[in-house]
C-alpha positions as CSV (number, residue, x, y, z in Angstrom):
1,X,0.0,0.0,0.0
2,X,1.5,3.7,-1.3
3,X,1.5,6.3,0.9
4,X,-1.3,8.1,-1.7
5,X,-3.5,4.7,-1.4
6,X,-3.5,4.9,2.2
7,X,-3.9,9.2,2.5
8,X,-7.0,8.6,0.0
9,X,-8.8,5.0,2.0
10,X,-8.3,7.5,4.9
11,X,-9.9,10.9,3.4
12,X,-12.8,8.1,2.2
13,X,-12.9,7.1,5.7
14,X,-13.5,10.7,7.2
15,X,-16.3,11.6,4.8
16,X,-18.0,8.3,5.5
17,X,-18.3,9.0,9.2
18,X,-18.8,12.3,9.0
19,X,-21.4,12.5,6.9
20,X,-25.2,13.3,8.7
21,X,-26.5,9.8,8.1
22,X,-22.9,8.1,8.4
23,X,-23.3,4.1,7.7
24,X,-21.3,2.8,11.0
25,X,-21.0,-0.5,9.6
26,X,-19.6,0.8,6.4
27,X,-17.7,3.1,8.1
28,X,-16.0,0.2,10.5
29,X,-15.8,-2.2,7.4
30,X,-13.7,0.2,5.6
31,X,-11.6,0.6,8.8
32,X,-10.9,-3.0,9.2
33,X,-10.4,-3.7,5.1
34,X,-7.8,-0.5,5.5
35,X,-6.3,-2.0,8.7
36,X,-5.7,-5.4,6.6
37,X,-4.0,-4.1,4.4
38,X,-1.3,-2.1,6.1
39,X,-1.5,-5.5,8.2
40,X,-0.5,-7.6,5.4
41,X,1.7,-5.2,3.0
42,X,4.5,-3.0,3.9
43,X,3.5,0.1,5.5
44,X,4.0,3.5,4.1
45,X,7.4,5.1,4.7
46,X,6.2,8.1,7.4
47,X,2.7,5.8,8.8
48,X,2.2,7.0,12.2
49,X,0.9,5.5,15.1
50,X,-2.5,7.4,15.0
51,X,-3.1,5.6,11.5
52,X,-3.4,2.7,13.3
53,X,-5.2,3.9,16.3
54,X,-7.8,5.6,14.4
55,X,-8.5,2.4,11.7
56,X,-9.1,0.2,15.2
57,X,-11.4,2.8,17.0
58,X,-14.2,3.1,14.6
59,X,-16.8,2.3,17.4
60,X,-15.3,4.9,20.2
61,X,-15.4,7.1,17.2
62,X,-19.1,6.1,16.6
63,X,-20.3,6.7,20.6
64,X,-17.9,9.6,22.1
65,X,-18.3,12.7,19.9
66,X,-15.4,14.3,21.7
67,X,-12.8,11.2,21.6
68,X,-14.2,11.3,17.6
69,X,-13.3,15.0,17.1
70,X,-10.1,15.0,18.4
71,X,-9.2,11.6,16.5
72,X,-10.1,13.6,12.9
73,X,-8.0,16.1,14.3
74,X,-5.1,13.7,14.7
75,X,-5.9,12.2,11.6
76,X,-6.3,15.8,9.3
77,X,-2.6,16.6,10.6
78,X,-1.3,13.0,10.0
79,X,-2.9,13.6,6.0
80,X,-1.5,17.5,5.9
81,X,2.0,15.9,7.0
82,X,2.0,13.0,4.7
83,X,0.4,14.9,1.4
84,X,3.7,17.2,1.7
85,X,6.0,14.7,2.2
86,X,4.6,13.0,-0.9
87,X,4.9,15.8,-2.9
């Protein structure tokens, strides 16, 4: 998986679940199908820690609008960082 596969499964990710009527089960499926992959491929030169913590906590995500924002947060600076570094 390229850095530019995992930046864009990730930006898919966020709209999913940020959507009004986000699908949860979508949303966690793509999660865990993301997760697999960096799983079972190399990782990305530059993958952070929160990449990881944020494909496994779909359901915190889903119940704790706080823990949620501050995970997109994380996530958004992980993406600005990674789409310069791909550049």
């Amino acid at each position: 998986m390229t850095l530019k596969e995992l930046s864009a499964a990730l930006q898919r990710i966020l709209e999913a679940e940020q959507s009004p009527d986000a699908d949860w089960p979508e949303v966690e499926k793509r999660c865990h199908r993301t997760l697999g992959l960096l799983k079972s491929h190399p990782a990305p030169d530059y993958t952070d820690e929160i990449v990881y913590v944020f494909l496994d906590d779909a359901r915190l995500r889903r119940d704790d609008a706080d823990y949620a924002r501050v995970q997109r947060e994380r996530l958004r600076n992980w993406l600005d960082g990674s789409e310069k570094i791909s550049r």
